[in-house]
C-alpha positions, -999 to +999 in steps of 0.1 A: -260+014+328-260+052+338-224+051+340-215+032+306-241+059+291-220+088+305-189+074+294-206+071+258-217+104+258-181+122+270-157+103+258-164+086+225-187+111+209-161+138+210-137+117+199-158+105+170-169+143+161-127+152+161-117+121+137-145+135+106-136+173+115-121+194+084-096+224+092-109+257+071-080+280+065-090+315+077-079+330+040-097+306+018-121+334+011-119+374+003-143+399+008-144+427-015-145+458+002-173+474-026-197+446-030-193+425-001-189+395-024-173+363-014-143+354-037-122+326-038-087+335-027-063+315-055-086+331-079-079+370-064-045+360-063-043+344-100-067+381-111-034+401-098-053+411-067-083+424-084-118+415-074-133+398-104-166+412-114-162+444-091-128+449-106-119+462-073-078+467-068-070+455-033-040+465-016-007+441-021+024+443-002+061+455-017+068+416-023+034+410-042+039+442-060+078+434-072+069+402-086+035+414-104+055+440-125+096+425-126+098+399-160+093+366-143+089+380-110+127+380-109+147+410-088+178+419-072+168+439-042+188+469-039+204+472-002+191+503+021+207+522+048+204+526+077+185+554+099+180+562+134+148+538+146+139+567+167+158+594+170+134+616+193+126+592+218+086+598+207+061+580+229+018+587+228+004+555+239+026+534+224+066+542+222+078+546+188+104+517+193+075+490+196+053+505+173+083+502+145+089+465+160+050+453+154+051+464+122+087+446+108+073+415+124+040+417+107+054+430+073+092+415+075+105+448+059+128+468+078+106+503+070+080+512+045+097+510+013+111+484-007+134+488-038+143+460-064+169+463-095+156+443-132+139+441-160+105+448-176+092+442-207+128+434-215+136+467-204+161+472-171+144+493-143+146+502-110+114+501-090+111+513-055+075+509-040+058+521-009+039+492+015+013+509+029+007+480+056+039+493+073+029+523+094+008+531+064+032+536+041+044+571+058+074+591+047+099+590+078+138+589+077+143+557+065+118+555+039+136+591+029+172+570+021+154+541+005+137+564-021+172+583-026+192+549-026+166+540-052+175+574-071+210+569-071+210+531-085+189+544-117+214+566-121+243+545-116+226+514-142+215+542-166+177+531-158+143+543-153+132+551-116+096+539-116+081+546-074+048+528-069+034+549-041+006+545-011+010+564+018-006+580+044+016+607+045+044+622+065+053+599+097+047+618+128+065+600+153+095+614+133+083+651+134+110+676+113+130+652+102+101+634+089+096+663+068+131+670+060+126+641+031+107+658+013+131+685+000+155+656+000+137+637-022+129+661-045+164+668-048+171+630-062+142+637-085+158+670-102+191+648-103+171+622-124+157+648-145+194+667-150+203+632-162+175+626-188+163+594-170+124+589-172+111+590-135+072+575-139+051+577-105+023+548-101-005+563-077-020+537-057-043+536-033-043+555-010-016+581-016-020+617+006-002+640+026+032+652+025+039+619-002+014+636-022+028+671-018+067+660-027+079+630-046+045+613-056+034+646-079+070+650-096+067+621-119+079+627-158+042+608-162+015+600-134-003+569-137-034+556-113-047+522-103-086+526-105-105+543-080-073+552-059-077+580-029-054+606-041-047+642-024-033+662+002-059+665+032-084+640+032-120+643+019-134+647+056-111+673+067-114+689+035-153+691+038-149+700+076-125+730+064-152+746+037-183+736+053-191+725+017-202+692+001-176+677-021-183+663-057-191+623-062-152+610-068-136+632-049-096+628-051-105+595-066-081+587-095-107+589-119-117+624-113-082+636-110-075+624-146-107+647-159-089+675-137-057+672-151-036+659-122-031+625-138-018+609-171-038+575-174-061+551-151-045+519-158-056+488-150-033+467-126-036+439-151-018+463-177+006+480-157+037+464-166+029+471-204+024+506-199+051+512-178+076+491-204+058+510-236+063+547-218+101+538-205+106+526-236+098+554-255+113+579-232+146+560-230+141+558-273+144+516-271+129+506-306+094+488-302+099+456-310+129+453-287+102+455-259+089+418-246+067+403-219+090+377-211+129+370-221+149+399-229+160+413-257+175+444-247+204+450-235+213+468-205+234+501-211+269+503-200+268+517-160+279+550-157+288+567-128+265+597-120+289+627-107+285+620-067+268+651-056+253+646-020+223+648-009+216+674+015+210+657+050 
């Protein structure tokens, strides 16, 4: 009797407990980093990855980001070049090398930036946007060629260069030629401005360091997802530094539009409007020619920008 209870007790109640047991998926819920709500995922997702209530913009990959602003979600990505994966050998407790392999398995991007070739609003564009889950988004040698290749196709399609940044700055692992991009880059910019082609800069969050001090503040027009981190050094260094308290909203994009430093706040929702209405009129398309959906505007004919190289 003993025996036949055991045999009860191990091997059919388990068994019974496993047939009626439902699988959760781990992402069937998001917490929002503000409130601490508990929000369905579809319905983030379906919100453009905004928290509904708290209206809390969460950070979205390149891919999420592309098909959120392109008509249809519909792209062409533009091919990148290579760089040297790690040209100075660098090691702290991790080597370079494997830090740069973790993060192309986990993201499946070859670096930090990502650029794609359509249209939006009806309008043709090329958008290049930084992934901040990539090594945080930093500005080494190959995100340095992505943002020129990026450059040089708006001026080969005669198109608006629209760069979505988030970084955490310069990549350190990459030392001088990390920085080296940023006089680079700032050389593709003044080519876009010699060729009258709008270059519009969408601050996300966060967005500091040497991306803030080069590329990110040389837009024709600076736009800002709410409550973005925007700025240099960080608020903590910053205090540390002049042993003073800072205001409420500090480098927040909010408080950098009262100060000047940017255009509009714009909702993530509205984006792609504002960024086909400003393109638009900066690129003189009539109005109505602008849509949400099909196009109605016709690409210009390609010209050939003069090749002038880049400095290396």
């Amino acid at each position: 009797m003993v025996e036949a209870m055991n045999w009860i007790s191990e091997v059919v109640r388990p068994k019974i407990k496993t047939l009626f047991k439902r699988e959760t998926p781990e992402n069937l819920w998001v917490k929002c980093p503000e409130t601490g709500q508990m929000v369905f995922h579809k319905e983030v997702e379906a919100n453009g990855w905004v928290i509904p209530g708290s209206e809390h913009h969460l950070r979205i990959t390149a891919q999420q980001r592309l098909k959120l602003v392109f008509d249809e979600g519909k792209w062409v990505d533009v091919p990148l070049p290579d760089a040297p994966a790690d040209p100075l050998k660098f090691r702290d407790e991790k080597r370079y090398a494997d830090r740069l392999k973790d993060a192309r398995a986990k993201t499946g991007m070859t670096d930090a930036f990502k650029v794609g070739f359509g249209r939006v609003g009806g309008l043709p564009m090329t958008l290049a946007v930084q992934d901040f889950g990539f090594m945080g988004g930093s500005l080494g040698m190959a995100a340095g060629e992505a943002f020129v290749r990026g450059a040089e196709t708006a001026l080969e399609k005669r198109t608006p260069y629209v760069l979505f940044a988030a970084s955490g700055g310069a990549r350190m692992q990459e030392g001088i030629l990390s920085l080296m991009q940023m006089p680079r880059t700032t050389v593709a910019v003044r080519r876009l401005n010699q060729a009258r082609l709008p270059y519009i800069v969408v601050l996300t969050n966060p967005t500091t360091g040497g991306v803030t001090a080069s590329y990110a503040m040389l837009g024709d027009v600076h736009l800002a997802e709410p409550g973005a981190l925007i700025g240099f050094a960080g608020p903590r260094v910053i205090e540390q530094t002049i042993r003073e308290k800072l205001p409420d909203g500090f480098q927040r994009a909010e408080y950098l539009k009262e100060h000047g430093m940017v255009d509009q706040v714009v909702h993530r929702r509205d984006l792609k409007g504002t960024i086909a209405r400003l393109c638009g009129l900066l690129m003189q398309v009539p109005a109505e020619g602008l849509v949400q959906g099909e196009t109605k505007v016709e690409a210009k004919p390609e010209v050939k920008a003069e090749a002038k190289p880049v400095p290396a």
